[in-house]
C-alpha positions as CSV (number, residue, x, y, z in Angstrom):
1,X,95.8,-144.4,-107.2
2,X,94.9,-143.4,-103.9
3,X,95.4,-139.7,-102.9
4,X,95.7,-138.9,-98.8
5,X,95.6,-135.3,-97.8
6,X,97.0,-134.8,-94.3
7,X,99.5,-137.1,-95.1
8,X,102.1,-136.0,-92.1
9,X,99.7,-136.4,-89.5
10,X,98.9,-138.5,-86.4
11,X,95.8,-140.2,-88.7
12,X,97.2,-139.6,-92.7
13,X,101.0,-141.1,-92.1
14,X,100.5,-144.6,-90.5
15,X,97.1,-144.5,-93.3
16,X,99.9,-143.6,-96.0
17,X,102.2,-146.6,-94.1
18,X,99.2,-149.2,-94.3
19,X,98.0,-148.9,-97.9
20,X,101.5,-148.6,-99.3
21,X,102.2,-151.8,-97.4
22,X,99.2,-153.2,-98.8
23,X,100.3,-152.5,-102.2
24,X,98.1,-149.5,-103.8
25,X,99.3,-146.6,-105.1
26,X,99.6,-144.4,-103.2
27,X,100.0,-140.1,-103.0
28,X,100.7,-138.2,-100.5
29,X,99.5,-134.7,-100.0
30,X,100.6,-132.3,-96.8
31,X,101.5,-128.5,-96.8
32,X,104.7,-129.4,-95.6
33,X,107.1,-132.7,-97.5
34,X,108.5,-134.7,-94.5
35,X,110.1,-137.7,-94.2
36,X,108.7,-140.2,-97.3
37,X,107.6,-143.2,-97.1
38,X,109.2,-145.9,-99.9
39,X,107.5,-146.5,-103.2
40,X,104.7,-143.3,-102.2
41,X,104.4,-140.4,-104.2
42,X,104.7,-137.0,-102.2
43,X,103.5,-133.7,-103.5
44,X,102.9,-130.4,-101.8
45,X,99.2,-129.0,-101.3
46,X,97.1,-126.8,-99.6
47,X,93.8,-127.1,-99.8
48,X,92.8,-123.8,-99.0
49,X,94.3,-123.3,-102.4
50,X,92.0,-126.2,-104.1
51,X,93.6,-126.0,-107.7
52,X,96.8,-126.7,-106.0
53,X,95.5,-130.1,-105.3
54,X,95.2,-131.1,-109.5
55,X,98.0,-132.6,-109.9
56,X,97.8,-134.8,-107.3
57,X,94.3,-135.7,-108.5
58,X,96.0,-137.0,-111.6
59,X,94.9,-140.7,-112.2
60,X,93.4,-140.7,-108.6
61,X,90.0,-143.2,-108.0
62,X,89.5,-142.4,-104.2
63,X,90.7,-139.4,-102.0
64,X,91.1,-139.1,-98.5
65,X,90.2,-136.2,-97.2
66,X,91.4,-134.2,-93.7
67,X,91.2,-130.9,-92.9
68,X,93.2,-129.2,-90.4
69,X,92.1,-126.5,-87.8
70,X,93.7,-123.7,-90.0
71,X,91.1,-125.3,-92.9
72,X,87.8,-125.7,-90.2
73,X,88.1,-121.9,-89.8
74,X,89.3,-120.5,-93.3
75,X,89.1,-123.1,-95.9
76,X,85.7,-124.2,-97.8
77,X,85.2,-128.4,-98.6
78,X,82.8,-127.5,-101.3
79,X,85.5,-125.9,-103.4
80,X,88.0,-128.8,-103.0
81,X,85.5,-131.5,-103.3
82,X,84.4,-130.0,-107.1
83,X,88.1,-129.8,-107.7
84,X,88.3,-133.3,-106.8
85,X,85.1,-134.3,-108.9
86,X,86.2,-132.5,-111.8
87,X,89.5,-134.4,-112.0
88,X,87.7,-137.5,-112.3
89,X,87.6,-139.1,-109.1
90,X,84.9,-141.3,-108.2
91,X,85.4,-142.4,-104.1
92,X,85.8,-139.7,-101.2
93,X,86.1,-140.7,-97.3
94,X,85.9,-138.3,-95.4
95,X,87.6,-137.5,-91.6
96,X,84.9,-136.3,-89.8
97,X,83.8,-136.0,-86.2
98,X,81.6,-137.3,-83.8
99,X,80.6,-134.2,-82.7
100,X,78.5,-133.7,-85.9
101,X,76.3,-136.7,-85.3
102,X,75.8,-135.4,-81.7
103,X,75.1,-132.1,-83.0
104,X,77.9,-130.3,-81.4
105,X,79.7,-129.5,-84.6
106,X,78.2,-128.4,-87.7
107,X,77.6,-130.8,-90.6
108,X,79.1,-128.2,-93.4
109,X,82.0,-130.1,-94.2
110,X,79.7,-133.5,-94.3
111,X,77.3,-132.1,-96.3
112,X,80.1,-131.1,-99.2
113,X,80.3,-134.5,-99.4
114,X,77.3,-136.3,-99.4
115,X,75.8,-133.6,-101.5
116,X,78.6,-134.0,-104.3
117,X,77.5,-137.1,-106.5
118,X,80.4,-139.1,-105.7
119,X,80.6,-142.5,-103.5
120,X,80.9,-141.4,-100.1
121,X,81.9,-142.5,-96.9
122,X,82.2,-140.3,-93.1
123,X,84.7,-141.6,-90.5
124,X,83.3,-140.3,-87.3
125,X,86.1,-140.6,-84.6
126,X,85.2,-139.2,-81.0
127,X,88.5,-138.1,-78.7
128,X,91.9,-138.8,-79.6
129,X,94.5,-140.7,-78.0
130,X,96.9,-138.5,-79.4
131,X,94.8,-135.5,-78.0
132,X,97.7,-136.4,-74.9
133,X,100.8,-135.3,-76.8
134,X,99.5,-131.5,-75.4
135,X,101.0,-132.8,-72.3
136,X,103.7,-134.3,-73.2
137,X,106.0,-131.1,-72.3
138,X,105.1,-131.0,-68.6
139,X,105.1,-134.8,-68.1
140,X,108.5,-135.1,-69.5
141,X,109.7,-131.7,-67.6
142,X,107.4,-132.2,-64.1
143,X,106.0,-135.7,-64.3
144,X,103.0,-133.2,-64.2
145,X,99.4,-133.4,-66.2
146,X,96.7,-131.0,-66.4
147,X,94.2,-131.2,-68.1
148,X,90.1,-130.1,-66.7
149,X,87.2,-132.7,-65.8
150,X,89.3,-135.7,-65.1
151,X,87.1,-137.6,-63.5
152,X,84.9,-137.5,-66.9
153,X,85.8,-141.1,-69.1
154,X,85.6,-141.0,-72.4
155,X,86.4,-143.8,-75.2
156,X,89.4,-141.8,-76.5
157,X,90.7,-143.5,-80.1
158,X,94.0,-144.9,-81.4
159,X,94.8,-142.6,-84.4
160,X,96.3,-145.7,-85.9
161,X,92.9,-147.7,-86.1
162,X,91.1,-144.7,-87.6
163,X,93.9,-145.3,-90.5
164,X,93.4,-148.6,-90.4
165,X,90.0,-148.5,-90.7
166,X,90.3,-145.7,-93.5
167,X,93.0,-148.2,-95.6
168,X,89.8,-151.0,-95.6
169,X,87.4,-148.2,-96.7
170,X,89.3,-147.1,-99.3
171,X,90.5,-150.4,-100.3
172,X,88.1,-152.5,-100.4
173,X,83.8,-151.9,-102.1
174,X,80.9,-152.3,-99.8
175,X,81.5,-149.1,-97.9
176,X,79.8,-146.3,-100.1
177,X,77.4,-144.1,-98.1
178,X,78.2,-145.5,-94.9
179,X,79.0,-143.5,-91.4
180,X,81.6,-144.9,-89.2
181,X,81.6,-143.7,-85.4
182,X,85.2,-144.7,-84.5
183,X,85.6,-144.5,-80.7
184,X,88.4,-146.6,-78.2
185,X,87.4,-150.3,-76.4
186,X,86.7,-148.4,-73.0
187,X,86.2,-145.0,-71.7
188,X,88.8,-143.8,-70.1
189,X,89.5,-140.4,-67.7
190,X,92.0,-137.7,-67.8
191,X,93.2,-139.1,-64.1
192,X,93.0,-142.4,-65.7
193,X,95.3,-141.7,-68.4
194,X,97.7,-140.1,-66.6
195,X,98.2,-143.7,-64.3
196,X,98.4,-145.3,-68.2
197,X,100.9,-142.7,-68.9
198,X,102.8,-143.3,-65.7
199,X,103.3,-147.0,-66.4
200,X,104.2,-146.4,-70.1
201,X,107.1,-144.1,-68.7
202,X,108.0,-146.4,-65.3
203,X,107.6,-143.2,-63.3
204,X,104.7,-141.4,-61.7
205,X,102.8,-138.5,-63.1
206,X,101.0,-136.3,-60.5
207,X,97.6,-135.7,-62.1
208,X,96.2,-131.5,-61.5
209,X,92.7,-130.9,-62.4
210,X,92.5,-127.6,-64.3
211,X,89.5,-125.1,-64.3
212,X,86.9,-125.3,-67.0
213,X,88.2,-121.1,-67.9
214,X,91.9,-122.7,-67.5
215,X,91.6,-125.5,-69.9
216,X,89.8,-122.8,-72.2
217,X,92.5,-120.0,-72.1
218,X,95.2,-122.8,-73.2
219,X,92.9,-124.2,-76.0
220,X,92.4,-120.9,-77.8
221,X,96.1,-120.4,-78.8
222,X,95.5,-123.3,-81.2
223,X,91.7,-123.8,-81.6
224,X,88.9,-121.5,-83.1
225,X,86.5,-120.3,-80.2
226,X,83.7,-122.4,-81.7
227,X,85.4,-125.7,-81.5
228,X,87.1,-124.7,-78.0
229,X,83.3,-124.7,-76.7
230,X,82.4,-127.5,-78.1
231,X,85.3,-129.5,-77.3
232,X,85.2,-128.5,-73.7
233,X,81.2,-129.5,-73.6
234,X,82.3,-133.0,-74.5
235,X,84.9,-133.1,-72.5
236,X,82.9,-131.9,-69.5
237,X,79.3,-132.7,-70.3
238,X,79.3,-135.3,-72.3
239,X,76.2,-137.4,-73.7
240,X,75.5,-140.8,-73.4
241,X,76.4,-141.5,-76.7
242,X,79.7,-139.5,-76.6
243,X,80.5,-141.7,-73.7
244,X,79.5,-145.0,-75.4
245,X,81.9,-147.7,-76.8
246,X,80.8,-147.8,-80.6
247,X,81.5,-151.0,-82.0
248,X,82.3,-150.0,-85.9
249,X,86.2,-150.4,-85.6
250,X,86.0,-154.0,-84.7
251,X,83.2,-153.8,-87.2
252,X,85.1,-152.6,-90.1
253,X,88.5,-154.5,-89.2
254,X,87.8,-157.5,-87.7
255,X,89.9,-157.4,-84.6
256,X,88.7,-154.8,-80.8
257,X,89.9,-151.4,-81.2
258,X,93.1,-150.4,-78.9
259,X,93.4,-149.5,-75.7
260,X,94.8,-146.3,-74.7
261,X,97.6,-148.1,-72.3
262,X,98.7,-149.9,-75.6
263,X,99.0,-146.1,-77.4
264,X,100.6,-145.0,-74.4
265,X,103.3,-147.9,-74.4
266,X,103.6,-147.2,-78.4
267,X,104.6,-143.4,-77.5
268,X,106.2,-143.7,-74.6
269,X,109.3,-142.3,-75.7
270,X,107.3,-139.0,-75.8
271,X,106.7,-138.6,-72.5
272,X,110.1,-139.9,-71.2
């Protein structure tokens, strides 16, 4: 049995899609039930209540395990991670970020992990490609997106290849102890995926650079403070090695990571 928390999200559903479709056992864990997925096994969870997570734990060998913002500033991994320990689970993977190997973000949530005795593995992913639903509201309502720094390329990742790459992890052995960076084939620009966007859609989208204080006021009705400023220092500053391709999804799965046109085609209806 394979346990995925997270299980509604951009990264947790299409991971809950692949291993069912692969054939494991699968349950899924989210605060919320949504629509389920055939032959999976949904259960409501929060885990900033870790002991409501135990009976999800129930026969479980590997856990995946994603926290949400509300979790990053209240919750605390150590407590869920002994939870998951002491019902007898022996393989964690862990959503991470990139920002921790770049030492943007602080390694607190890593660190429950490695630190907990049980086979480990970190998924590293840098910038979302899904980071663009945010402007999905003024494209569909203006043909309008803003958004700061958009001259500034970064190699955004497909949500679906960090499930992908998860579904191997927690499939298949060889993985224990290893750290995944999981970044797109190319870096790519705010300005540049606003033309991606435009082509998805068949209709133009007029690209408007916003100020750094801009993009900061908007961030901090949905992000802590902390991970506003380091977001935007990525975003706007980024290093070398937050701009580089990393080549661990073709790596781990065997085929080149997607572009962000092809997530753009995928999700066009969004935008429309």
């Amino acid at each position: 049995m394979i346990v995925v928390t997270g299980a509604t999200g951009n990264v947790g559903r299409p991971l809950v899609e692949a291993l069912a479709a692969a054939g494991e056992q699968v349950t899924a864990v989210s605060r919320r039930l949504q629509r389920e997925v055939v032959g999976v096994r949904h259960l409501q969870a929060d885990m900033s209540e870790p002991e409501s997570l135990k009976p999800a734990l129930e026969e479980a060998e590997a856990v995946f395990l994603l926290t949400s913002p509300d979790f990053l500033a209240n919750g605390n991994l150590g407590d869920v991670v002994n939870v998951v320990r002491a019902a007898g689970v022996e393989r964690v993977v862990l959503l991470s970020s990139q920002g921790v190997g770049t030492k943007r973000h602080p390694s607190e949530l890593e660190d429950a992990v490695t630190e907990s005795g049980l086979e480990w593995t970190l998924l590293r992913p840098g910038n979302f490609n899904s980071n663009a639903f945010q402007w999905a509201e003024s494209i569909r309502a203006r043909r309008v997106l803003e958004a700061p720094f958009g001259d500034v390329a970064l190699p955004a990742v497909d949500p679906a290849d960090i499930a992908d790459v998860a579904a191997v992890v927690l499939r298949e052995p060889g993985h224990g102890g290893n750290i995944y960076t999981l970044t797109g084939p190319e870096p790519i620009s705010p300005r540049q995926q606003a033309a991606a966007i435009a082509q998805a859609v068949g209709e133009p989208v007029q690209f408007v650079e916003l100020s750094r204080e801009e993009a900061k006021s908007r961030m901090l009705g949905y992000m802590p403070e902390p991970v506003v400023e380091a977001t935007l220092g990525v975003l706007g500053t980024p290093s070398a090695e937050e701009q580089a391709v990393n080549p661990d999804v073709e790596r781990v799965l065997g085929r080149p990571a997607r572009t962000f046109a092809d997530w753009a085609l995928r999700h066009a209806a969004v935008f429309k």
